[in-house]
N, C-alpha and C positions, 0 to 999 in steps of 0.2 A: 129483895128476896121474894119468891115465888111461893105462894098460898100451900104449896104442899109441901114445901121446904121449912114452912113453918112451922106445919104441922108436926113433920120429924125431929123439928129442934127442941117445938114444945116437951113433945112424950119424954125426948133421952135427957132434955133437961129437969124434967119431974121422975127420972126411975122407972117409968112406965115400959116396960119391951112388949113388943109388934107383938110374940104371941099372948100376951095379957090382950090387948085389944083386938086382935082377929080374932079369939076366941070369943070375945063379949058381944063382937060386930056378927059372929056365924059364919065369916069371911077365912080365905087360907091367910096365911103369912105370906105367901107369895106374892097374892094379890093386890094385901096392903103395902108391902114393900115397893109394889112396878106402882102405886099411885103416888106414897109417899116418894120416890125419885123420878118422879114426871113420867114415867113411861105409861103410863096407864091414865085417861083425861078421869079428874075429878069435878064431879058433875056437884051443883049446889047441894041437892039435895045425899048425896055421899058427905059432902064434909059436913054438914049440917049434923049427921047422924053419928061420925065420925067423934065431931065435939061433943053431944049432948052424951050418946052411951059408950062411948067407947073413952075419951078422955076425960068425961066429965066434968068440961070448961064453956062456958059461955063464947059463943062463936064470937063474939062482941071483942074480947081477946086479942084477937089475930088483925084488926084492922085499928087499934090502937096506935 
């Protein structure tokens, strides 16, 4: 499973919907939707911020 698919599975598995975190991020839902399904490259320092303010999970998580 690919780092941004994780991401997604994370959020719908905690409740969490894209505009709860686009909004927290200052990003559209668009935007996080084309990274969240790979169309958009997510760079470290996005998913890093992605974890910390937007799902507020230790990026530590995702590489378990």
């Amino acid at each position: 499973m690919q780092l941004y698919e994780k991401l997604r599975a994370y959020r719908m598995a905690n409740g969490i919907t894209q505009t709860h975190v686009a909004n927290i991020m200052r990003m559209s839902v668009k935007k996080l939707n084309a990274i969240e399904k790979g169309r958009q490259k997510l760079s470290a320092d996005m998913f890093l911020e992605i974890c910390k303010d937007g799902l507020k999970v230790d990026p530590a998580v995702f590489f378990a």
